[in-house]
C-alpha positions in Angstrom: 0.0 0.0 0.0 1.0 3.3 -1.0 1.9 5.8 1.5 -0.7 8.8 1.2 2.3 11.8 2.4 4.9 9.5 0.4 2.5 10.4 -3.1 2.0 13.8 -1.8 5.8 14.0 -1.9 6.3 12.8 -5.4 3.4 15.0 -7.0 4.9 17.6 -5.4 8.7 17.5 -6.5 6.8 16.3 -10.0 5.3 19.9 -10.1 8.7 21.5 -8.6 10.5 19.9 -11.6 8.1 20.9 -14.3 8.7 24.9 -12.6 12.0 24.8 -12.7 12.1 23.1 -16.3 10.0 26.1 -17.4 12.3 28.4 -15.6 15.7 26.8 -17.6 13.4 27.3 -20.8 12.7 31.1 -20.1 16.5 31.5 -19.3 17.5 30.1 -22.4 14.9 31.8 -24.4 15.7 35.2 -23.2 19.5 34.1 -23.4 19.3 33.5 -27.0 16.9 36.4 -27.8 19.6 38.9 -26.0 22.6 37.4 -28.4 20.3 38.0 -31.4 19.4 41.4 -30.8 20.3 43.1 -33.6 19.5 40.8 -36.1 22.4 40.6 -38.6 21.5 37.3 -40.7 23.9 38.2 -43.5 27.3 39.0 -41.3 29.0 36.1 -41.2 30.8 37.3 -37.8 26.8 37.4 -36.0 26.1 33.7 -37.7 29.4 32.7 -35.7 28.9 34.1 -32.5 25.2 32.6 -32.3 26.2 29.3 -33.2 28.8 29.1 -30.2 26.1 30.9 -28.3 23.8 28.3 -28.8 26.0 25.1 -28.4 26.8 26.8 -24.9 23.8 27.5 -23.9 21.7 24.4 -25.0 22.4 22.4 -21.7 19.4 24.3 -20.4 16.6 23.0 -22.6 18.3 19.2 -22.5 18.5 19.2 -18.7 14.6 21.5 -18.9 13.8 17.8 -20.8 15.1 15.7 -18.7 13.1 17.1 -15.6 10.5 17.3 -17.4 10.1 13.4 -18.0 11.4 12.9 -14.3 8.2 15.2 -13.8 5.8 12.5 -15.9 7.6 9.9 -13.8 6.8 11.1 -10.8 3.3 11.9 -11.4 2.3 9.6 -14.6 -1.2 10.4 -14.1 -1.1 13.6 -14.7 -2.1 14.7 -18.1 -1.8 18.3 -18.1 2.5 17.3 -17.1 2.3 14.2 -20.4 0.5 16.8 -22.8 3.6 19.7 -22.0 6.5 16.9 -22.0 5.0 15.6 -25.5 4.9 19.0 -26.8 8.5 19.7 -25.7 9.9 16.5 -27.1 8.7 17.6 -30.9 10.5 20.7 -30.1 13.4 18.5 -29.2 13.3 16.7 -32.6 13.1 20.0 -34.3 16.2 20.7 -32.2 17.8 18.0 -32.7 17.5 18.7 -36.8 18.7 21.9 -36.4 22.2 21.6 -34.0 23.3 18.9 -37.3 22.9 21.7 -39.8 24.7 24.1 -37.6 27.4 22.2 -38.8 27.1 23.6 -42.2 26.6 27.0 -41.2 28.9 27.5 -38.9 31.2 26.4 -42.4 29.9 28.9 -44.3 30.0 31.7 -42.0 33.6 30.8 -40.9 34.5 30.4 -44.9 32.9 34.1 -45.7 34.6 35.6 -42.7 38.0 34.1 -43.4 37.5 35.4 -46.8 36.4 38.7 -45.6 39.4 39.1 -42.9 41.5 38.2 -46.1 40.2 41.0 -48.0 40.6 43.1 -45.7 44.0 42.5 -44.9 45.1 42.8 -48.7 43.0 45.7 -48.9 45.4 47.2 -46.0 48.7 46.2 -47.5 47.5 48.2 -50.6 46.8 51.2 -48.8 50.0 51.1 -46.9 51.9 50.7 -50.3 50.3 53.1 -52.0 50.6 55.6 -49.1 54.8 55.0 -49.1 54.6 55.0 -52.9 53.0 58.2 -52.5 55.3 59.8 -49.7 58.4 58.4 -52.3 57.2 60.1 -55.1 56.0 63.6 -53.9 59.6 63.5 -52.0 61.3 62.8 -55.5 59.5 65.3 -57.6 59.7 68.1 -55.1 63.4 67.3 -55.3 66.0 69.7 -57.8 69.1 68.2 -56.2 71.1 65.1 -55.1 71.4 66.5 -52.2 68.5 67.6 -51.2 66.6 64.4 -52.7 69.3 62.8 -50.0 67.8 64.9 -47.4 64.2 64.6 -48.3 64.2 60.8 -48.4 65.9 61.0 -45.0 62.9 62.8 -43.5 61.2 59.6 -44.0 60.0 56.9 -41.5 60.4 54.9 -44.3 63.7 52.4 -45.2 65.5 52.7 -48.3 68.6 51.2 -49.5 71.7 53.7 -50.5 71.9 55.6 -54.0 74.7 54.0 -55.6 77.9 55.3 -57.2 76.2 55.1 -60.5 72.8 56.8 -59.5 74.6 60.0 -58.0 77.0 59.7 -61.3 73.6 60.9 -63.6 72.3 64.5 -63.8 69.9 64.9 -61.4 66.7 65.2 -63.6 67.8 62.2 -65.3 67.7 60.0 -62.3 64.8 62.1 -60.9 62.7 60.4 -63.9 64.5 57.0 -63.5 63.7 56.9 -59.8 59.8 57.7 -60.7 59.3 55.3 -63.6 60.6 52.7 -60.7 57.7 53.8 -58.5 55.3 53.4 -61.2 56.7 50.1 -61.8 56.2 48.7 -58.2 52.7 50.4 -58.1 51.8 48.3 -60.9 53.5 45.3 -59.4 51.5 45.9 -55.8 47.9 46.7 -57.7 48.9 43.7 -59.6 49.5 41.2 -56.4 46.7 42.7 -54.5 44.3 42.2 -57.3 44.7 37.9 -58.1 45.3 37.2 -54.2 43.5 34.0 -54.1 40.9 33.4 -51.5 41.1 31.2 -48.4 41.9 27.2 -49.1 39.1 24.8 -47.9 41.4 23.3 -45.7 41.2 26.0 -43.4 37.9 24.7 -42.5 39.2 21.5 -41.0 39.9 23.2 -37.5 36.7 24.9 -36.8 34.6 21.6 -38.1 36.6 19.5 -35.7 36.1 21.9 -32.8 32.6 22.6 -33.1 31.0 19.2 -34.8 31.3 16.9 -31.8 29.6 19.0 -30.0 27.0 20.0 -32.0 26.0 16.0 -33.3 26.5 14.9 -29.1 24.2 18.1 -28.3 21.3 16.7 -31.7 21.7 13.3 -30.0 21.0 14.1 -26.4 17.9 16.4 -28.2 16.9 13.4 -30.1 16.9 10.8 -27.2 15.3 12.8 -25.3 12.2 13.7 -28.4 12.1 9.8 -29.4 9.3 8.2 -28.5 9.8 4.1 -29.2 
């Protein structure tokens, strides 16, 4: 025979459970919500941070899951406890679905923003070059002397080899325009390397899809096992 305060017991931490299940389920809700906010669906950099948000965070609803079917254990006559674990379960199939293609996107988000951080980086070496291509030439054409080309290029935070014997040896406007068609010629050259700079390898995606798959299929399995029904 059933103790009457020993059931009282049970339907009680049954109802505690299912509150605090509900309460993990807010938290994670409102969690999420706060690391969405401001939606940015095409930055690859957002897509990134919400999928590591999400595979940190999604202990919550799996341990929300499992008190929830503790809950239906506890009090298995309850309908109103077997209707909100059933309806939580197809969420967890959903779930389940949706931390496997994470996989991809996390990919593709980590691809565009390699790309983009590679862009970005040429795009700054082609500034800089242009910048000292631009501080060489307006320091050669405001020039009308060895000498004070010598001093000019000296004024600048910038490292040059030494004129040689045979460049000081020319008249001055003569190796003025020799010194300038070089400038154009390694302006070219940078414009040039800058412009068929080939984009990230695949291969860079090995690292991120081993550190953030495992966890992502462990976290769809736990979601799955938890939303099967045999």
């Amino acid at each position: 025979m059933v103790n009457p305060s020993h059931s009282a017991d049970r339907l009680d931490l049954a109802l505690r459970l299912y509150l605090v299940a509900l309460a993990l389920l807010a938290f994670f809700a409102l969690t999420i919500l706060n690391g969405a906010l401001p939606l940015r669906l095409l930055d690859p950099a957002w897509l990134e941070a919400m999928v590591q948000l999400l595979l940190s965070q999604a202990f919550l609803p799996l341990i929300a899951l499992v008190l929830l079917h503790l809950a239906v254990v506890l009090n298995p006559d309850s309908p109103r406890l077997r209707s909100r674990r059933d309806r939580y379960a197809r969420f967890a199939l959903a779930a389940a679905l949706g931390f496997v293609l994470l996989i991809p996107l996390h990919l593709g988000a980590t691809w565009s923003l390699l790309n983009k951080q590679n862009s970005n980086a040429q795009e700054q070496q082609l500034i800089q070059g242009q910048a000292v291509i631009g501080q060489l030439r307006q320091a050669i054409t405001a020039a009308n002397s060895h000498q004070d080309l010598a001093s000019r290029l000296a004024a600048l935070p910038i490292r040059q080899r030494q004129a040689s014997p045979a460049d000081l040896a020319l008249p001055f406007p003569q190796r003025q325009q020799k010194m300038l068609a070089g400038l154009a010629r390694s302006e070219a050259e940078l414009n040039r390397s800058t412009a068929k700079a080939s984009p990230i390898p695949w291969t860079a995606l090995i690292e991120p899809f081993l550190r953030m798959a495992p966890a992502a299929l462990a976290l769809a399995g736990g979601f799955y096992v938890l939303g099967w029904k045999g």
